[in-house]
C-alpha positions in Angstrom: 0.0 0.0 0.0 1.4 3.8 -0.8 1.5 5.7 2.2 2.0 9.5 2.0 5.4 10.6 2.9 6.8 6.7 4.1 9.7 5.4 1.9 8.0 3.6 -1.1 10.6 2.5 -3.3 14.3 1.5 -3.4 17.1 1.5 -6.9 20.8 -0.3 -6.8 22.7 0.5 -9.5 23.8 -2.7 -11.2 26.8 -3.9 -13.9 24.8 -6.7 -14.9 21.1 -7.1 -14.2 21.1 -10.8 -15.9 23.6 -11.7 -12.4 21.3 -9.2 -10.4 18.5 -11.3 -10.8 19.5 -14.8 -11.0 22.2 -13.6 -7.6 18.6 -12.8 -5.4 16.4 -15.4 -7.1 18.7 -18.4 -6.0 19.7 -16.6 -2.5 16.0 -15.3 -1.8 13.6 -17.1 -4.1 12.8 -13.0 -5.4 11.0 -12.9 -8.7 11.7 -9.6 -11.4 9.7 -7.8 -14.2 11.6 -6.5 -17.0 11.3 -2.9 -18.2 13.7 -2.7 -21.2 17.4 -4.0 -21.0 18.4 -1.6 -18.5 15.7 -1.7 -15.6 14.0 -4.9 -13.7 12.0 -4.4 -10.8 11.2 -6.6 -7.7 8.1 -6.5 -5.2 6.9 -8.0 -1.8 10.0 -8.3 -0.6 9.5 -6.3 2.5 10.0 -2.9 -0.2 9.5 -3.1 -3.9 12.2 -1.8 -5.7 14.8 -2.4 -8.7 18.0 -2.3 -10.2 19.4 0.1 -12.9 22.1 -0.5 -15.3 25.4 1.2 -13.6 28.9 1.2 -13.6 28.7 2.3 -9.8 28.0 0.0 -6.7 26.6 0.9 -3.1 28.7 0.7 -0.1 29.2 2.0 3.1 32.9 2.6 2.9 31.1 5.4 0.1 28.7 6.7 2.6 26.1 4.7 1.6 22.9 4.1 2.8 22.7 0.1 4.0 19.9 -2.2 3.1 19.4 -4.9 6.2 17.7 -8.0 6.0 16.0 -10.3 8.3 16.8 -13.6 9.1 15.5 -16.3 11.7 18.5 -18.7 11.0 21.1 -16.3 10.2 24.0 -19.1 9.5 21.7 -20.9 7.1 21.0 -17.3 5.2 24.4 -16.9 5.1 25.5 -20.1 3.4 22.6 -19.4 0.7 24.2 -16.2 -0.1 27.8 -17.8 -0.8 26.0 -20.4 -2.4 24.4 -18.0 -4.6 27.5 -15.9 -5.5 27.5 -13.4 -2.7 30.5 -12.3 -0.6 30.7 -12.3 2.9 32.5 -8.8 3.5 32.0 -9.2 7.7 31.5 -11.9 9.1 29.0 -12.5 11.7 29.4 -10.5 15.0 27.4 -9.6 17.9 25.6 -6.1 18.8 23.3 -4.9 21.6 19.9 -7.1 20.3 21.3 -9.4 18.3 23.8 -10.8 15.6 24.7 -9.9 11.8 26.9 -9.6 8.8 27.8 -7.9 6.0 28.0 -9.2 1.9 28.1 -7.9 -1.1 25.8 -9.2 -4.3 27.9 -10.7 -7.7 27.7 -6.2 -8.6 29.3 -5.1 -5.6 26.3 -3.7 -3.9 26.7 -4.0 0.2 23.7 -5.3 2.3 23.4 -6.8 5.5 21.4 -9.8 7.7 20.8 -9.3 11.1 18.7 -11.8 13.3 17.6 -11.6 17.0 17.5 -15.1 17.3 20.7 -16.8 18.9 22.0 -20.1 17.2 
């Protein structure tokens, strides 16, 4: 639902859409619609969104803003990822309400898991 003023709608900048999508269909089981070779779009995954063709790549080493999943089994989360091409950038660690890491997609693009659930 569109609510007035609440974020709606999140872009990543992407070298390859074609490793975009098949990088979050095998980790997350996420589905895309095409719009043109330069644009695919995601939705109901907790924010709609979509990737653009880009040389560039988010990160919080650039001042990004990061993207944080959830996760009730955070280890088997992060095994998907690797299986799926990701890169594991910081490993899991602890913080005040839970645990997380950091990865990057096949593009570059940085996102983290968190989970409040102890394993």
């Amino acid at each position: 639902m569109n609510e007035h003023e609440k974020i709606n709608y999140v872009e990543f900048p992407a070298t390859d859409i074609g490793v975009a999508k098949s990088f979050f269909t095998v980790a997350f089981g996420w589905s895309f619609t095409d719009y043109g070779p330069d644009y695919t779009a995601f939705s109901d995954e907790g924010l709609d969104g979509g990737f653009f063709k880009s040389d560039k790549f988010v990160s919080t080493d650039n001042g990004s803003a990061l993207i944080v999943f959830y996760s009730g089994t955070l280890e088997e989360t992060k095994d998907k990822i690797e299986k799926a091409g990701g890169s594991i950038i910081k490993p899991i660690f602890s913080f005040p309400g839970g645990r997380r890491f950091h990865f990057t997609d096949p593009n570059g693009n940085e996102y983290a898991v968190w989970s409040d659930v102890s394993e």
